[in-house]
N, C-alpha and C positions, 0 to 999 in steps of 0.2 A: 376445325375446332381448336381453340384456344386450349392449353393442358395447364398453365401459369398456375392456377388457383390449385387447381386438382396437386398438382408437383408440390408447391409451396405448404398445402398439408398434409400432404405425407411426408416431406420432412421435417417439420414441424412437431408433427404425432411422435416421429422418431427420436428427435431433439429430446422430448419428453419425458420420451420411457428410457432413455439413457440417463436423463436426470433425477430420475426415481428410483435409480440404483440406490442399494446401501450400500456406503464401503464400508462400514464393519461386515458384512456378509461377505464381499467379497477378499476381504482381508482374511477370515475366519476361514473360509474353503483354502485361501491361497497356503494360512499356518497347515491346515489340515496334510493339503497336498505334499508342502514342504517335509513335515515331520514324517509322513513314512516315504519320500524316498529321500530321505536322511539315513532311515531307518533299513534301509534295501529295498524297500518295496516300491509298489508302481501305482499310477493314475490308469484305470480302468475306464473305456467312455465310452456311449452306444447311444443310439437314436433312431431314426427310419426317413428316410429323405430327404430334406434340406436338416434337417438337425444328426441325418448321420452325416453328411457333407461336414457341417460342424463340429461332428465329434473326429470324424478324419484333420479335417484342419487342425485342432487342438492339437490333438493328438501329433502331429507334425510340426507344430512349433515346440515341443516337449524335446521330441526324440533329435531334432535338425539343431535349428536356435531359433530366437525371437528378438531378443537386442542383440547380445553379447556373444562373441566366440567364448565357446565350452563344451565341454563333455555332454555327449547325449543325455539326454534324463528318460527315465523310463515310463514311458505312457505307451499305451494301446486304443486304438479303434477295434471295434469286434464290429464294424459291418464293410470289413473290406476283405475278405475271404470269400470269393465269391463260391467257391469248391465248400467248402462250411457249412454256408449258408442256406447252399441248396440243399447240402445232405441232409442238416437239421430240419428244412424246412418237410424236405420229403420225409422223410424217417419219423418225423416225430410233430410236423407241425410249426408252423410261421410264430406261434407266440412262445417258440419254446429255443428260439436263437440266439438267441444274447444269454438266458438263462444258462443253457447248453455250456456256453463256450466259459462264462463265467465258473462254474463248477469245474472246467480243465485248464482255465491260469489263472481263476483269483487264489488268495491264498489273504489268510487273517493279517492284519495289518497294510494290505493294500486302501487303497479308494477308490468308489467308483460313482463317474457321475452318470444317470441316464437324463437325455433328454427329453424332451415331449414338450411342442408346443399347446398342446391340450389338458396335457400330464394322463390323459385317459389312456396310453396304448398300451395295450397288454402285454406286448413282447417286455416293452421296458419297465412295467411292473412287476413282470413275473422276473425279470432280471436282475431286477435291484432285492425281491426278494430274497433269490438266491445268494446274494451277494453278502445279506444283513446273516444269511444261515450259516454263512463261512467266517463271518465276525468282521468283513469289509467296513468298511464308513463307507455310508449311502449319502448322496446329493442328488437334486434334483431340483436341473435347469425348468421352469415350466412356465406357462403364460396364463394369463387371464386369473383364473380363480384357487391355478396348483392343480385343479382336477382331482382324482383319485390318487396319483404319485403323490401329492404331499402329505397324504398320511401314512407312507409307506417308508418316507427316507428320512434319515437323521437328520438332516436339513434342506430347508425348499429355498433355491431360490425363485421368485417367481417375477419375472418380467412382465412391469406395466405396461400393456399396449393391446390394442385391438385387433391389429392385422396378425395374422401367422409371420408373414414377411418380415413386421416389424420386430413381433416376437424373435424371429431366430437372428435376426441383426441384434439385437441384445445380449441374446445369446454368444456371439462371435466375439461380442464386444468385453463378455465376462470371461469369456476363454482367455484372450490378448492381457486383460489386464492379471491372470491369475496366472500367466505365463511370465509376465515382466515382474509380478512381484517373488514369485520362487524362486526366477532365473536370477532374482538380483540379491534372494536369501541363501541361493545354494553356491553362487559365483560373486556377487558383485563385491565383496570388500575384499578378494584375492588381489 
């Protein structure tokens, strides 16, 4: 079987929903990110399977680098504790693991972004919740319609596109560039 057509749109779809970014949105998250760890504070990220893959990624172009040699920046993954995760999940339940760990290192003045390609997951709602209770700035990466998370975060961004796939390739795509514009607000005219 021939894949040519099939291949050619999906990336195509993808092309698309990278074109339907806003950069003021993504400008707006990158000012947000900048100003609290300006401020001392940190980028907070969490997701649940390819979108915690993505918030680890982030979260690793923050703390490493992404263009430039520099001083670490503080960002966090909350689903790479796998000792945490099980303990939360046993002790108290699967939707209550990001919430959990947010209540013991967010602190007011951070940001946290949760992802959800559906924006419906509850860990990451009940997450972002917690987060908006400790005075955090809430984001939320999400696809298709925002789901339920975008009336829960101070800002949605919400990735055009139909595939889950496509969606979190968006998503990776908004991490990279809110990486390269902080990195280039907190270091580049040194």
């Amino acid at each position: 079987m021939d894949y040519t057509n099939t291949i050619t749109k999906y990336l195509q779809e993808g092309i698309d929903a990278r074109k339907a970014v806003d950069p003021k949105q993504v400008i707006e998250v990158s000012e947000r990110v900048y100003s609290a760890m300006k401020k001392g504070n940190k980028l907070i990220l969490f997701g649940n399977g390819g979108s915690a893959a993505d918030a680890q990624h982030i979260a690793g172009e923050f703390v490493c680098r992404f263009l430039i040699e520099r001083r670490s920046m503080p960002a966090i993954s909350l689903s790479t504790d796998t000792s945490v995760l099980t303990a939360i999940g046993n002790d108290y339940g699967y939707d209550d693991v990001f919430a959990r760990q947010i209540e013991g290192l967010g602190k007011e003045g951070d940001v946290a972004i949760g992802l959800s390609t559906s924006g419906n997951s509850p860990n990451v709602i009940k997450g972002i919740r917690k987060a908006k209770s400790l005075g955090i700035y809430t984001i939320g990466f999400g696809g298709k319609d925002g789901g339920a998370l975008k009336d829960e975060v101070d800002m949605m961004v919400i990735a055009k596109a139909g595939l889950h796939g496509q969606i979190q390739e968006v998503h990776i795509t908004l991490g990279h560039m809110i990486s390269m514009i902080v990195e280039d607000m907190m270091f580049g005219n040194r």
